[in-house]
C-alpha positions as a LaTeX table, in Angstrom:
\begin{tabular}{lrrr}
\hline
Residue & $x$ (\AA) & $y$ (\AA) & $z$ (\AA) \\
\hline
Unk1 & $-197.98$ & $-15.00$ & $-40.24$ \\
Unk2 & $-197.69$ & $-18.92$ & $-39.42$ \\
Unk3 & $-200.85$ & $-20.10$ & $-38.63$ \\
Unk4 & $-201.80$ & $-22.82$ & $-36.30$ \\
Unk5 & $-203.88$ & $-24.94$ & $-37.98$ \\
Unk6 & $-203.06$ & $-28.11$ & $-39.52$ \\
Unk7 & $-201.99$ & $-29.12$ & $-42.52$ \\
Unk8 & $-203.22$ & $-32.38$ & $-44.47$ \\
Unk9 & $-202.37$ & $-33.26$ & $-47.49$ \\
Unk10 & $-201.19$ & $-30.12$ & $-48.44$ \\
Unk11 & $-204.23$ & $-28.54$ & $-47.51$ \\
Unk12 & $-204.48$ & $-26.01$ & $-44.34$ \\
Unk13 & $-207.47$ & $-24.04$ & $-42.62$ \\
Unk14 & $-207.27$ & $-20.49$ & $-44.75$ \\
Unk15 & $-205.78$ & $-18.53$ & $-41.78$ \\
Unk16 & $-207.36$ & $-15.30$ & $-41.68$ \\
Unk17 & $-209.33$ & $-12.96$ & $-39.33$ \\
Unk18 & $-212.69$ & $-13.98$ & $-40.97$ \\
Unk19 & $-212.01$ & $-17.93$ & $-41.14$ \\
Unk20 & $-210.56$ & $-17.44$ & $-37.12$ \\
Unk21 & $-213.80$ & $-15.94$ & $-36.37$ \\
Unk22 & $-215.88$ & $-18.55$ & $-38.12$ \\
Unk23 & $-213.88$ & $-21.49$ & $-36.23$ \\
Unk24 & $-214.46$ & $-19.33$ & $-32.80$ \\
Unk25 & $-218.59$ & $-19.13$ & $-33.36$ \\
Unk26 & $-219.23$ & $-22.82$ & $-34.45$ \\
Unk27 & $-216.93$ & $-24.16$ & $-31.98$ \\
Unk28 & $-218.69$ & $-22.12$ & $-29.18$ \\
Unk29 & $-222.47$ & $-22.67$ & $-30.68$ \\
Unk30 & $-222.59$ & $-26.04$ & $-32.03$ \\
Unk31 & $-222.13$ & $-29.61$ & $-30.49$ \\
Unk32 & $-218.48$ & $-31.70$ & $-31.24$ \\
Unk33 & $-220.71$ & $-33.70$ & $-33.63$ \\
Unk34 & $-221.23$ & $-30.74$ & $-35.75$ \\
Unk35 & $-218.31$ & $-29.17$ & $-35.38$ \\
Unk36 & $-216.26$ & $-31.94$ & $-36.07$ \\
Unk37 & $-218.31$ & $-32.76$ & $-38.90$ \\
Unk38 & $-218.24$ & $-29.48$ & $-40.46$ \\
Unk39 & $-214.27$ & $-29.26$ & $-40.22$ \\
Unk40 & $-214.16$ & $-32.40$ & $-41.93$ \\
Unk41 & $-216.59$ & $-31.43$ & $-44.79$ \\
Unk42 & $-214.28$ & $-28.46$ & $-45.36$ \\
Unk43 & $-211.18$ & $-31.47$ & $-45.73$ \\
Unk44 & $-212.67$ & $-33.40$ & $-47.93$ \\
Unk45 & $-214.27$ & $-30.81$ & $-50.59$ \\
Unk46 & $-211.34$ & $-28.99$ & $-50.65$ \\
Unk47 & $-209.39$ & $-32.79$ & $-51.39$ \\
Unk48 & $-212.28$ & $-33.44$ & $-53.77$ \\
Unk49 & $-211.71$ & $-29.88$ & $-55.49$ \\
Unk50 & $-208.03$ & $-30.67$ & $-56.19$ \\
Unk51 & $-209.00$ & $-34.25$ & $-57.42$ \\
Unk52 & $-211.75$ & $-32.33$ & $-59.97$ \\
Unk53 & $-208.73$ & $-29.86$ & $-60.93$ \\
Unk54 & $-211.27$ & $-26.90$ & $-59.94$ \\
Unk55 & $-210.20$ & $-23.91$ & $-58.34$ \\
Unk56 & $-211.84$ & $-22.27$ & $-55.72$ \\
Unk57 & $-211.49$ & $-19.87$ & $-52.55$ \\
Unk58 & $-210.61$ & $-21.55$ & $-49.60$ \\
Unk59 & $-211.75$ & $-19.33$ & $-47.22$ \\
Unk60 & $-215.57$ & $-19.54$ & $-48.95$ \\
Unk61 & $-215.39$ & $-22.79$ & $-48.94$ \\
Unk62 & $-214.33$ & $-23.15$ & $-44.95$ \\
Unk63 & $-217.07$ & $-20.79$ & $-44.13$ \\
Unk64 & $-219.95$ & $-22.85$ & $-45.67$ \\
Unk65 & $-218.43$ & $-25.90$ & $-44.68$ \\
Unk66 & $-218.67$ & $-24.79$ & $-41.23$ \\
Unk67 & $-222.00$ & $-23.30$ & $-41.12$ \\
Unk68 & $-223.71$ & $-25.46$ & $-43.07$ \\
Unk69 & $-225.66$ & $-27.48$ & $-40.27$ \\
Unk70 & $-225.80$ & $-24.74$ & $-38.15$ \\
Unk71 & $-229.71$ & $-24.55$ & $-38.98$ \\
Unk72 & $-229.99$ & $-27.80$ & $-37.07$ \\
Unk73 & $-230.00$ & $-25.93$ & $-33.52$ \\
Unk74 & $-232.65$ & $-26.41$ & $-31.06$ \\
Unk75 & $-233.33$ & $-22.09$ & $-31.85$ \\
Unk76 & $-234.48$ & $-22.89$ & $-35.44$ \\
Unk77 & $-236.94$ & $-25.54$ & $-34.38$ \\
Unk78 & $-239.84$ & $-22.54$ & $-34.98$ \\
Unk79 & $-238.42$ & $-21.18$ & $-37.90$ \\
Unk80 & $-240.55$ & $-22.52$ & $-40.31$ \\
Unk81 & $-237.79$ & $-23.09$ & $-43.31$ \\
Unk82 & $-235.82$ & $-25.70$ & $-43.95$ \\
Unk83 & $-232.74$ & $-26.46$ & $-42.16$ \\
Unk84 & $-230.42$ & $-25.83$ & $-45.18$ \\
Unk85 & $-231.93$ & $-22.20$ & $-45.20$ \\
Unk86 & $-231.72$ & $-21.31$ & $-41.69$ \\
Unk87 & $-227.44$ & $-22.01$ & $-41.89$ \\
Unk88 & $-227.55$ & $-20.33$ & $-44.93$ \\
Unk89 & $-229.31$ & $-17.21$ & $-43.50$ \\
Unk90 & $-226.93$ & $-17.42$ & $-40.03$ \\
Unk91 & $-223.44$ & $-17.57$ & $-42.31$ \\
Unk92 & $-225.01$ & $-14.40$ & $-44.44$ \\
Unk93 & $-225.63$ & $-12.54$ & $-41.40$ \\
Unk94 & $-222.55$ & $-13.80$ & $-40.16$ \\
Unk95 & $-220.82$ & $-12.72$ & $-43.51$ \\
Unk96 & $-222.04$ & $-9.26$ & $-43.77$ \\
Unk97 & $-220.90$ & $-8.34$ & $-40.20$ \\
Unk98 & $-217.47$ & $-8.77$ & $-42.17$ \\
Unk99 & $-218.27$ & $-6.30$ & $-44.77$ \\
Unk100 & $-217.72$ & $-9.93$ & $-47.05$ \\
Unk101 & $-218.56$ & $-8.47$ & $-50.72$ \\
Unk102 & $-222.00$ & $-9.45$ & $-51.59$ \\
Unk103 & $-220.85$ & $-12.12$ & $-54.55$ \\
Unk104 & $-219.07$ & $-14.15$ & $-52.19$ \\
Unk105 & $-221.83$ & $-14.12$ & $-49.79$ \\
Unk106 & $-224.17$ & $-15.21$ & $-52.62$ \\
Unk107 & $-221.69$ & $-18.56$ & $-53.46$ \\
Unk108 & $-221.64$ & $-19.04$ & $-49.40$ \\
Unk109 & $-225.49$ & $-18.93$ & $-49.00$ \\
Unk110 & $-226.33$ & $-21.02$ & $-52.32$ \\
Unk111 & $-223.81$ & $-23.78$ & $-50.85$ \\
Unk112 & $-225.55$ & $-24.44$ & $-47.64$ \\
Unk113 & $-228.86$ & $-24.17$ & $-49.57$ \\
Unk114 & $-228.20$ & $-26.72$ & $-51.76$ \\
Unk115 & $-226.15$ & $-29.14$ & $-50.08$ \\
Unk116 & $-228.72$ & $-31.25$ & $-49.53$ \\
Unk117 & $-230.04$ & $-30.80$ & $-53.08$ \\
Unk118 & $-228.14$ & $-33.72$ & $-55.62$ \\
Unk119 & $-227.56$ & $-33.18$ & $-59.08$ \\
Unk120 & $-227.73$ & $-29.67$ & $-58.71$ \\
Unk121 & $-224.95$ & $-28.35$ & $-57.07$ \\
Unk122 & $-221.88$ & $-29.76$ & $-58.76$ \\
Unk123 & $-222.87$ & $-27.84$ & $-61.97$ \\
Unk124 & $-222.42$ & $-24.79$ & $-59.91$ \\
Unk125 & $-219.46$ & $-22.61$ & $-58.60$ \\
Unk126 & $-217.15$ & $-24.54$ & $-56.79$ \\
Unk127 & $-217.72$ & $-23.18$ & $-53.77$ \\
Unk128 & $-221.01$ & $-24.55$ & $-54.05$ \\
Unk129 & $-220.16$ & $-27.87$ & $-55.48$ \\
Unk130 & $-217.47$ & $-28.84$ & $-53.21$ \\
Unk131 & $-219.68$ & $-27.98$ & $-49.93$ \\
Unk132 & $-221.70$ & $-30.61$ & $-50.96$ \\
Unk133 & $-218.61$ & $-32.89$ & $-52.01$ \\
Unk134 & $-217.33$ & $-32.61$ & $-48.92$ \\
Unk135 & $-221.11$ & $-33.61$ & $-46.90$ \\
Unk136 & $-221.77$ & $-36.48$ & $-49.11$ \\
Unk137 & $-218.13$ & $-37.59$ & $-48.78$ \\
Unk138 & $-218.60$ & $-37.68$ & $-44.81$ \\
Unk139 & $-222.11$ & $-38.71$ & $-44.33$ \\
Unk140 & $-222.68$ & $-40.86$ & $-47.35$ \\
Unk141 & $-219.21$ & $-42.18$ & $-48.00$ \\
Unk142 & $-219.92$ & $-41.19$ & $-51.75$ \\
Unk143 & $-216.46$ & $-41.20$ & $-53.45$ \\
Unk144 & $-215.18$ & $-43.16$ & $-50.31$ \\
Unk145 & $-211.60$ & $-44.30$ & $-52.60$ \\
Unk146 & $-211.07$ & $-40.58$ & $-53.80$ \\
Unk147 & $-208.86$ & $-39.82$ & $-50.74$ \\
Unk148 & $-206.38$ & $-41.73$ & $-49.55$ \\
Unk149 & $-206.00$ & $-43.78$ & $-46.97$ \\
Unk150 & $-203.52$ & $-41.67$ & $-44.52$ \\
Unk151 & $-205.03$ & $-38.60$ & $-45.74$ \\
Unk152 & $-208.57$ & $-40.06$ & $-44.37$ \\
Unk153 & $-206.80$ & $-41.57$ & $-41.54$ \\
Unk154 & $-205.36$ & $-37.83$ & $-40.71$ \\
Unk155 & $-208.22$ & $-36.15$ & $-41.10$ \\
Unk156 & $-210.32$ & $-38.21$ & $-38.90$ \\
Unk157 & $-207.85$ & $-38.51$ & $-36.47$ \\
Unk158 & $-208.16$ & $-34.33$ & $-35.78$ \\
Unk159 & $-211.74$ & $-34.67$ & $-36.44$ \\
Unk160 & $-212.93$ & $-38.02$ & $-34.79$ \\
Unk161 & $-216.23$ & $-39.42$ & $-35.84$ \\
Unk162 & $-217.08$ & $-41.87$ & $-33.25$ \\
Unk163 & $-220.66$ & $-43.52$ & $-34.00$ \\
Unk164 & $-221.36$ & $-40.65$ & $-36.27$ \\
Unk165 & $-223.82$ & $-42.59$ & $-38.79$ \\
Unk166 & $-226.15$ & $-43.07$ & $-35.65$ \\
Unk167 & $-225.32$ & $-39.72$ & $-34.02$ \\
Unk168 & $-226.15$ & $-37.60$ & $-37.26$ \\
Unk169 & $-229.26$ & $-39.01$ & $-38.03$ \\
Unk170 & $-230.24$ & $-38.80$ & $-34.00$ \\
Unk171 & $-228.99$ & $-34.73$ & $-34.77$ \\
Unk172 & $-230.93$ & $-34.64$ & $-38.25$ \\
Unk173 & $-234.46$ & $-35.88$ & $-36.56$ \\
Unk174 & $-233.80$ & $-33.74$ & $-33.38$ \\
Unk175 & $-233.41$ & $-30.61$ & $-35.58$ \\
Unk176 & $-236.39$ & $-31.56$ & $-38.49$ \\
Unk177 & $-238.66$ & $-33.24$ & $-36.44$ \\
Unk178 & $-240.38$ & $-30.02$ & $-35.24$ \\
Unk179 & $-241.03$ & $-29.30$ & $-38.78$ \\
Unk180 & $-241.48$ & $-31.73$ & $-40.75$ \\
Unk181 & $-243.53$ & $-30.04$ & $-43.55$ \\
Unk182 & $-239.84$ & $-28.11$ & $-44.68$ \\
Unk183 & $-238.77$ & $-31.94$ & $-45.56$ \\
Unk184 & $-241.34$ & $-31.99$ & $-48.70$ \\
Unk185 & $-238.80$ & $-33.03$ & $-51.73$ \\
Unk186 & $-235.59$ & $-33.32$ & $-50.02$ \\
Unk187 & $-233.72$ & $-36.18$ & $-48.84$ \\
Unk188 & $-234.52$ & $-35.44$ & $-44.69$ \\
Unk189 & $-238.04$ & $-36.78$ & $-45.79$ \\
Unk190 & $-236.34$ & $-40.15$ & $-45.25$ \\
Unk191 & $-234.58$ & $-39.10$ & $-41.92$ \\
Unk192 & $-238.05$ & $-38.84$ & $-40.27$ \\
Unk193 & $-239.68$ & $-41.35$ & $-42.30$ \\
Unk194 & $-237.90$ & $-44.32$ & $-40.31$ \\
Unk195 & $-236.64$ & $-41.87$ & $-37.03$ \\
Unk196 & $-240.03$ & $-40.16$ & $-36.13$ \\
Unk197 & $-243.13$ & $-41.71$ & $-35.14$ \\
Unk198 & $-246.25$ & $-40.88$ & $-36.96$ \\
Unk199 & $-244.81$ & $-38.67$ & $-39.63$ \\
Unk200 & $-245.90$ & $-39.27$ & $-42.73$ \\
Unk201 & $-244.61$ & $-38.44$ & $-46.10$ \\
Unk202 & $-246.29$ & $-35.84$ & $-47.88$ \\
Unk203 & $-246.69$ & $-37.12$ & $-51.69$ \\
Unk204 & $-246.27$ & $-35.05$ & $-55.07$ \\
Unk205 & $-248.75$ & $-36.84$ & $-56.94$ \\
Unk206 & $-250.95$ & $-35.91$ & $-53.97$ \\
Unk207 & $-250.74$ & $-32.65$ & $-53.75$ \\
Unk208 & $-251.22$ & $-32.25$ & $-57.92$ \\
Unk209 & $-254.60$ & $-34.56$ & $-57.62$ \\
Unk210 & $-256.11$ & $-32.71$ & $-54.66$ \\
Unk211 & $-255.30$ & $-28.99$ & $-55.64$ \\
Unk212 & $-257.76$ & $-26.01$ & $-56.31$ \\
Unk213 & $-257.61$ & $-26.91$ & $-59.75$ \\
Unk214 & $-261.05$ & $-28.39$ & $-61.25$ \\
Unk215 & $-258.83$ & $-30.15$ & $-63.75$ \\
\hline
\end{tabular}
C-alpha cells in the first residue's frame, strides 16, 4: 500500500492504521506549533538513530514523538503532574485503545516521561533515547551539524518553524505556569523562572534544611 507521506532522507512516516490515527488526533487537538514540532522531532530522532547505528521501531518512535507535548493543553492545566506525564498518560490511553502490546506502550510512555530528563534517556531503549534526540535537536539545536543541510532544509520546509524559539517558550509557560510546583528538578524551572512573574524557584538544599527531620 503506497503511502502518502513524505519521504526525507530515506526516512518516511511508518504508514499504518495506528500511526494514521495518531497523525489524525494531534493534528485535530493540538496547535500548528505543536504539531509541527512534534512531526519534526519524529525526523530528526529517527535521522539521529541512523547516525547512532541503533535500531528501533518507527512506528513507537512516531507515536511518542507526536504526543509528547500533548500534556501542554490548556485541559491539563489542573492536573497536578508534570507536563511530560500528562502526554505520557494521553499516548497510553491512546495506545491501549489499539490493543498496542503492553511492552511497547511501556517504551512509548517512558519516552515522553523522560524527554525532558538529560543524561538519562539516551542510556535507554531507543525509542526512548531518540524521542529526546529528536526534542533537543529542534528546541535546543543540540547536534545542530548531525543532519545535513538539505535534509534540515526539507524537513523544515514540510514542517515550518517560524519564530518557534519565542513561540515554544510562550507554549511552555502557558501550559506550566498553572503549576508550577511540577517544575521542581526539571529544566521548565527555567521556563518560568524568566517567563512568569513572581514564581520562584523552589531550592533542594531548601527543602533538605527545613524538613521534619530534627537532624
Amino acid at each position: 500500500m503506497s503511502t502518502t507521506e513524505p519521504t526525507v532522507a530515506g526516512i518516511t512516516v511508518p504508514d499504518t492504521k495506528l500511526a494514521r490515527a495518531a497523525t489524525k488526533l494531534i493534528r485535530d487537538t493540538t496547535s500548528d506549533l505543536v504539531y509541527h514540532h512534534s512531526r519534526r522531532v519524529f525526523w530528526f530522532g529517527s535521522l539521529q538513530g541512523r547516525n547512532r547505528g541503533l535500531s528501533f521501531d518507527a512506528e513507537l518512535l512516531y507515536i511518542g514523538a507526536m504526543f509528547h507535548d500533548v500534556g501542554l493543553s490548556e485541559s491539563f492545566g489542573t492536573s497536578g503532574r508534570r507536563f511530560e506525564v500528562d502526554g505520557a498518560d494521553e499516548a497510553r490511553r491512546f495506545l491501549q485503545s489499539h490493543n498496542v502490546p503492553e511492552d511497547s506502550i511501556r517504551r512509548v510512555w517512558t519516552a515522553i516521561a523522560l524527554h525532558t530528563t538529560p543524561g538519562i534517556p539516551e542510556f535507554m531503549e531507543p525509542e526512548v533515547a531518540l524521542v529526546t534526540a529528536g526534542v533537543e535537536y529542534d528546541v535546543l539545536g543540540i547536534g545542530y551539524a548531525d543532519i545535513g543541510d538539505a535534509d534540515r532544509a526539507e524537513i523544515t520546509r514540510l514542517h515550518p518553524r517560524p519564530s518557534f524559539k519565542q513561540n515554544i517558550l510562550k507554549a511552555f509557560t502557558e501550559g506550566i505556569a498553572p503549576k508550577p510546583e511540577t517544575t521542581f528538578g526539571n529544566v521548565k524551572a527555567d521556563v518560568l523562572e524568566r517567563f512568569s512573574p513572581g514564581y520562584r524557584r523552589e531550592n533542594f538544599v531548601d527543602i533538605i534544611e527545613n524538613s521534619a527531620w530534627p537532624e
